[in-house]
C-alpha positions in Angstrom: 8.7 -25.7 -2.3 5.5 -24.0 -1.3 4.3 -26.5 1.1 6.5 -25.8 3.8 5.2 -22.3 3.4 1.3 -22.8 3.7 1.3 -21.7 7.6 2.4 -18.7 6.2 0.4 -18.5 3.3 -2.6 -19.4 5.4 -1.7 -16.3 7.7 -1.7 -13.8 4.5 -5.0 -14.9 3.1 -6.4 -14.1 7.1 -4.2 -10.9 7.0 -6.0 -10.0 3.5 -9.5 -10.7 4.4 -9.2 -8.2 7.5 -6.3 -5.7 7.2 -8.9 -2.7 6.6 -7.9 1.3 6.7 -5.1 1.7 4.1 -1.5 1.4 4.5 -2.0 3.5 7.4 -3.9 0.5 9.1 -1.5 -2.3 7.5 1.5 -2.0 9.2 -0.3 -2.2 13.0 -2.0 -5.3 11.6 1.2 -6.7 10.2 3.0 -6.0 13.4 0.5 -7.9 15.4 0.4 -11.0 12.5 3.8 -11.2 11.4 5.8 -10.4 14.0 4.0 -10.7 17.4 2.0 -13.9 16.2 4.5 -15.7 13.9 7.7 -14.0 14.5 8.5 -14.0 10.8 10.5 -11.1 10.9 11.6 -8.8 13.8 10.3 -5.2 14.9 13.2 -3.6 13.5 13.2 -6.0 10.6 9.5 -4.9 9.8 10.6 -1.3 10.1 13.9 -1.2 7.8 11.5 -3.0 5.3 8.6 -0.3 5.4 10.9 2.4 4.9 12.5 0.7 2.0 8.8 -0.1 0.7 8.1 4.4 1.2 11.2 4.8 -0.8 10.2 3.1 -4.2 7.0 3.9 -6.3 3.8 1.8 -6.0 1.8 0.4 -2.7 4.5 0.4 0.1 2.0 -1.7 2.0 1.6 -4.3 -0.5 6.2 -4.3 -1.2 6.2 -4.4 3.1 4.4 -8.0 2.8 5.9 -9.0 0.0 9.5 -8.5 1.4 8.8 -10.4 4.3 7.6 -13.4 1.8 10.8 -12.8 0.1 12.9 -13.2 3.4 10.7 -16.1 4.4 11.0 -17.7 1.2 12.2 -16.3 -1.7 11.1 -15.3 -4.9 8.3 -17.8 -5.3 6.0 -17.6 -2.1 6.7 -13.6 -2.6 5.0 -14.1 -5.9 2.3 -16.5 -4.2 1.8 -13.5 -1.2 1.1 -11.2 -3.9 -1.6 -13.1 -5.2 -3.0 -13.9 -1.8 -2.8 -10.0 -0.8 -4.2 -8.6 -3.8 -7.1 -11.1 -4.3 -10.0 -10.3 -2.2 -10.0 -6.5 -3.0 -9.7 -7.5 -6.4 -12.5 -9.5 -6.1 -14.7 -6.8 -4.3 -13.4 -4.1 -6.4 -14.3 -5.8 -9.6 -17.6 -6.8 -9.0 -18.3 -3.1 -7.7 -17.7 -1.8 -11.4 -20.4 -4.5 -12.3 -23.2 -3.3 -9.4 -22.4 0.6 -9.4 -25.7 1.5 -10.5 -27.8 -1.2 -8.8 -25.2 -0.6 -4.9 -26.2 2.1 -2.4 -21.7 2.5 -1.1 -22.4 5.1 1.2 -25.6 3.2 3.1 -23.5 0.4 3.2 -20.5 2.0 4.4 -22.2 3.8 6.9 -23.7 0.6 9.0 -21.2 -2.3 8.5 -17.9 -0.2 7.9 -18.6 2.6 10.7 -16.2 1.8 13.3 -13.5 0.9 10.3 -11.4 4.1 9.9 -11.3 4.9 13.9 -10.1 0.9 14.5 -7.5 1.6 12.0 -5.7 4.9 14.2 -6.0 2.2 16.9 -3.4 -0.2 14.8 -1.4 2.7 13.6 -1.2 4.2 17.4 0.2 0.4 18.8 2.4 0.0 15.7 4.0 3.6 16.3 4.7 2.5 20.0 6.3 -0.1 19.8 7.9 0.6 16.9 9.3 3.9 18.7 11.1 1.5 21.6 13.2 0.3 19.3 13.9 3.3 16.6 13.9 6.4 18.7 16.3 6.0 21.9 18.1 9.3 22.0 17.4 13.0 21.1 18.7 13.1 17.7 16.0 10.1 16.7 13.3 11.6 18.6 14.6 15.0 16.1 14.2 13.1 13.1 10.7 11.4 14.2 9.2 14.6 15.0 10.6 16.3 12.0 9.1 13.5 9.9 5.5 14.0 11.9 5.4 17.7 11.0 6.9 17.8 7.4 3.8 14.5 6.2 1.0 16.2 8.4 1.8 20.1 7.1 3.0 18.7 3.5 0.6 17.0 1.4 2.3 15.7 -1.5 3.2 12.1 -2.5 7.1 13.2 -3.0 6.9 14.2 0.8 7.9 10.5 1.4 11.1 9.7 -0.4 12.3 13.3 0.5 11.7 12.9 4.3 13.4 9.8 4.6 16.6 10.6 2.2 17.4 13.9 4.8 16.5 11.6 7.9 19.4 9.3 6.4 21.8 12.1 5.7 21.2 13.9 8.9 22.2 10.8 11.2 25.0 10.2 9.3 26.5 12.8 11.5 27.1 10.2 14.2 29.7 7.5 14.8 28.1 4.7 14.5 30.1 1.6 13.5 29.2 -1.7 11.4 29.5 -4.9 13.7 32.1 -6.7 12.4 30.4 -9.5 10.3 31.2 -11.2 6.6 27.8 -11.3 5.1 28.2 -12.9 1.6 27.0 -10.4 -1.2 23.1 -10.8 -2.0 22.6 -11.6 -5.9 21.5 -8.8 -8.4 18.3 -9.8 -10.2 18.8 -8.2 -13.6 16.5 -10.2 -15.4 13.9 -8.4 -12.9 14.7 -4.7 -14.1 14.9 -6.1 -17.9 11.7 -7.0 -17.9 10.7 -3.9 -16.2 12.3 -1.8 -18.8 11.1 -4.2 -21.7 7.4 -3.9 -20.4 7.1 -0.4 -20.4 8.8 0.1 -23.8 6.3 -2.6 -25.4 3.6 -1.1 -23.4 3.5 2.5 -24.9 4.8 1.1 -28.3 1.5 -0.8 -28.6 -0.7 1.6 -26.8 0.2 4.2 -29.6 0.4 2.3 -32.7 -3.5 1.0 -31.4 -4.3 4.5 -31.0 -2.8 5.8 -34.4 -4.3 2.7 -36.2 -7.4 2.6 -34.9 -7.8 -1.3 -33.5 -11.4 -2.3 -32.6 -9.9 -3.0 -29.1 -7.0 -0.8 -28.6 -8.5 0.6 -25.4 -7.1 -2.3 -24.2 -3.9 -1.8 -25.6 -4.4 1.8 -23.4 -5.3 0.6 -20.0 -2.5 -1.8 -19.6 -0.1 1.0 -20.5 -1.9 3.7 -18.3 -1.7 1.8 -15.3 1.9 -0.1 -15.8 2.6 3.9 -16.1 0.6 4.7 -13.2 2.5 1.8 -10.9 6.2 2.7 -12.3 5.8 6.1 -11.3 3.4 7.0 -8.3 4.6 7.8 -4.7 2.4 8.3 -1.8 -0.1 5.6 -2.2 -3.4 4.8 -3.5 -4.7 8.1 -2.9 -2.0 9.7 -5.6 -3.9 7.5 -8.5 -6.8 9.8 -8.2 -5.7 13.0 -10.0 -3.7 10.4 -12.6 -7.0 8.5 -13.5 -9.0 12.0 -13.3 -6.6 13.3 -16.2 -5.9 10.1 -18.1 -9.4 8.7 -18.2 -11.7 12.0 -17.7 -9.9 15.2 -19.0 -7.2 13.7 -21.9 -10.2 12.0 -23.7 -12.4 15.2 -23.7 -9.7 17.3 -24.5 -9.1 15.2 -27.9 -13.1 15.3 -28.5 -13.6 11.7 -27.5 -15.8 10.8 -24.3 -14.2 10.0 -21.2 -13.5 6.5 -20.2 -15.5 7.3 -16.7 -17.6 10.0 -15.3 -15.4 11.7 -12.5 -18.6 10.8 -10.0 -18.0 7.4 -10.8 -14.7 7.2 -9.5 -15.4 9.1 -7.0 -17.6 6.6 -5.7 -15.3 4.1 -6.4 -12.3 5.6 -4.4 -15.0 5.8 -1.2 -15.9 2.5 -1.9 -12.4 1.0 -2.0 -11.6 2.6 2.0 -14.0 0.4 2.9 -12.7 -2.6 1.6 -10.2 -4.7 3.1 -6.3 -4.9 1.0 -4.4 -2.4 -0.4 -6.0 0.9 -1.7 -4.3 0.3 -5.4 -7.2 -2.1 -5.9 -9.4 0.8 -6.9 -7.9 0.2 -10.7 -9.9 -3.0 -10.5 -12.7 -0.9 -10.3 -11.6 1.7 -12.9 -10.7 -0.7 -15.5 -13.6 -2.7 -15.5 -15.5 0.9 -15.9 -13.1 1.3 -18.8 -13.9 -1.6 -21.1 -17.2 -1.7 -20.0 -18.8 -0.7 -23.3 -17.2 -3.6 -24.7 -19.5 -6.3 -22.9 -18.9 -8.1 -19.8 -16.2 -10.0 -20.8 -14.5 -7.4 -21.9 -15.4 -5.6 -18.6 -13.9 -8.4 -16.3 -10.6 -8.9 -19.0 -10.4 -5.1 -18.1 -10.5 -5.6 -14.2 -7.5 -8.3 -15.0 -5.5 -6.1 -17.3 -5.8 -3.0 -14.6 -4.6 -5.0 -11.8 -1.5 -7.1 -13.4 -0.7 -3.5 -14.8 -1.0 -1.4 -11.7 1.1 -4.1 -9.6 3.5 -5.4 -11.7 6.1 -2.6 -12.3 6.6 -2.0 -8.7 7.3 -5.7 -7.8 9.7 -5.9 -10.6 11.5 -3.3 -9.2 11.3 -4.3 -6.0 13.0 -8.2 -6.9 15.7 -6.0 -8.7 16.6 -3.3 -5.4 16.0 -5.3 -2.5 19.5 -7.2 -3.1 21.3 -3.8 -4.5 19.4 -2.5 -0.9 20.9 -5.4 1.4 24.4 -4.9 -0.8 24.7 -1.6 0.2 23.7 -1.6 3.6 27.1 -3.4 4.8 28.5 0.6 3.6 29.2 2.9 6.6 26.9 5.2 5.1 23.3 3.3 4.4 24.2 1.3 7.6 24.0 5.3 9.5 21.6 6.2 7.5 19.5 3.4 8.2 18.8 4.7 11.9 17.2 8.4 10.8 15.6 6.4 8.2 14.1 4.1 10.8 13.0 6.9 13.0 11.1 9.0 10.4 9.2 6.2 9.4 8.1 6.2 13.2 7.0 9.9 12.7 5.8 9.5 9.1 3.5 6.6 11.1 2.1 8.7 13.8 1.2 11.4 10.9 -0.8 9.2 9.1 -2.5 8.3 12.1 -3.1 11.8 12.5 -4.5 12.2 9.0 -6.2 9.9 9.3 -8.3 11.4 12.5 -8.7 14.3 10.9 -10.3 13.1 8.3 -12.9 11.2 10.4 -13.6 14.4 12.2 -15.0 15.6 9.3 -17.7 17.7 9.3 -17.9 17.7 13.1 -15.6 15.6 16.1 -17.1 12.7 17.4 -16.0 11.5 20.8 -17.0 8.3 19.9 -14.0 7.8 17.6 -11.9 8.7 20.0 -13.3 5.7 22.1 -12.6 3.2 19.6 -9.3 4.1 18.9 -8.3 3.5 22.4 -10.2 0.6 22.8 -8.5 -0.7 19.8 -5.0 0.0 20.9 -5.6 -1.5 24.1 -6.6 -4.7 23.1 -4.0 -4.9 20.6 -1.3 -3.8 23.6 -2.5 -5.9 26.6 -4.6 -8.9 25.0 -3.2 -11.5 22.8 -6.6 -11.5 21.2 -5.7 -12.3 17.0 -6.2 -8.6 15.1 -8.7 -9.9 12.6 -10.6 -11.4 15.4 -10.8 -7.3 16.5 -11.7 -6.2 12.6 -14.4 -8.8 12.6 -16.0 -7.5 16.3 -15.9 -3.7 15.1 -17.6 -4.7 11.5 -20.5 -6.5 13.4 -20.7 -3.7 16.1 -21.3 -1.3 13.4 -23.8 -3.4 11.6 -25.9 -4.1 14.9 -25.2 -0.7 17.0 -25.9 2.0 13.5 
């Protein structure tokens, strides 16, 4: 069933070898791959799905690509995307756990990944313009969008998100809108997806705590897959939320029983810097942080850790995904998704431009550099008026830092 897929496929592993700068970067690199290259889904396709993907908990870039798998193809190359997606930041990540004491990251990162962050406002400024043509057409849109800019840039909490985009939906509510008239036959439910969801996390913390309470030689094991199947059931706003989790559950809950920590706080630290340089999705940082975790146990244990972090981390979130996506497409054909899909569509537009925004300001840190300001327009402009592939761009910045720094 795959086979008629590998195009596809083959277009993911490219996408997840370059798609640098965070979710923020993602979606201006998926635009450009998935629906300006391949047309595999539509501009306003790609936005209803990211601002489904900001409404559940876990890497909304990483549910975005996996919901256009699942439209493509289902349940199986959705699974298969995952893999593909995931893989080469797992890869990276992992092996950074091994060489943290022997790898100079910030050397590194300052030569080959220099131009990185400012290349990825460039995507994030051509995704929010052409995603604006088709989501913000009147005044009450261009309300919402600039409501939704303001509220992410001033607010910076992860529950900014699903709270922006549930009173974008109720607000355009207010207009008349009207469903086209169209029989759509109802999408099926996938309850064995939220079963297992709910089964997981029961048998998780069951068997974290009776290893704790008993003592096993390896219960740490036991732990980290129930820390970060937690972590990835419950976190909103991206990679960057995991860090105060991890800090607590790996730094301060073990010191406050008298145990050692699982990881020195410098150590992820350096890990989180380490993983904004690397191409995929930011979650790939519990590679890193569960490797560090089982470390003491020997290097097999370390890399069984790496494994056990990542399934964890990932898994809740695309269970739970499998199981809403059909309620989602269910309820849309209701008066009231289908209005509320439009102020949902347009806050995603400003919650875009306000993590480009962030983004910036962060990179202007400790002083402005004109040149970044150079890059990102030299970035958007080839992604606007060339039809120049976008990881043909990633790969031209990455060797114009390592020869020009």
């Amino acid at each position: 069933m795959l086979f008629r897929h590998i195009p596809f496929l083959k277009a993911v592993a490219m996408y997840s070898f370059t798609a640098f700068g965070g979710p923020q970067g993602h979606i201006g690199m998926m635009m450009k791959s998935f629906v300006q290259r391949r047309h595999d889904v539509t501009e306003e396709e790609l936005i209803e799905l990211n601002g489904f993907a900001q409404m559940l908990p876990g890497p909304s870039s990483t549910q975005t690509v996996i919901l256009i798998a699942l439209k493509r193809g289902g349940v199986p190359l959705a699974i298969a995307t995952l893999g593909l997606w995931i893989l080469p930041a797992f890869l990276v990540m992992s092996a950074f756990s091994f060489f943290l004491l022997y790898f100079d990251a910030k050397a590194f990162q300052s030569r080959l990944f220099s131009f990185v962050q400012p290349m990825s406002v460039g995507f994030v400024c051509f995704a929010a313009v052409r995603m604006m043509k088709t989501s913000v057409q009147h005044l009450a849109t261009w309300s919402i969008m600039l409501g939704a800019l303001i509220a992410t840039t001033l607010v910076r909490s992860p529950w900014v998100f699903p709270c922006v985009l549930v009173v974008a939906g109720v607000i355009s509510n207010f207009s008349s809108k009207r469903i086209p008239q169209e029989h759509r036959k109802p999408k099926k439910i996938k309850w064995v997806s939220l079963w297992l969801f709910a089964v997981i996390f029961i048998l998780a913390g069951l068997f974290s705590e009776i290893a704790r309470h008993s003592n096993w030689e390896h219960r740490r094991a036991f732990n980290l897959f129930e820390n970060f199947y937690r972590f990835g059931a419950i976190v909103f706003g991206g990679g960057q939320a995991l860090l105060p989790m991890m800090l607590y559950q790996f730094v301060s809950l073990p010191e406050s029983r008298g145990a050692s920590a699982w990881m020195s706080p410098a150590a992820l630290l350096t890990g989180f810097g380490m993983v904004q340089a690397v191409p995929g999705p930011v979650f790939s940082v519990c590679s890193f942080a569960g490797g560090l975790a089982l470390s003491q146990y020997g290097a097999l244990w370390q890399i069984f850790g790496c494994l056990i972090a990542t399934i964890a981390v990932f898994l809740p979130s695309t269970l739970l995904l499998f199981f809403l996506y059909p309620v989602y497409q269910n309820l849309k054909q209701h008066v009231i998704i289908y209005r509320a899909l439009e102020g949902i569509n347009a806050a995603v537009v400003g919650i875009i431009w306000a993590s480009g925004l962030v983004l910036l300001q962060t990179i202007s840190k400790p002083a402005f550099d004109w040149s970044n300001l150079v890059v990102i327009a030299i970035t958007f402009c080839l992604l606007k008026f060339t039809k120049i592939p976008a990881p043909l761009i990633v790969v031209a910045w990455l060797l114009l830092g390592l020869t020009i720094v």
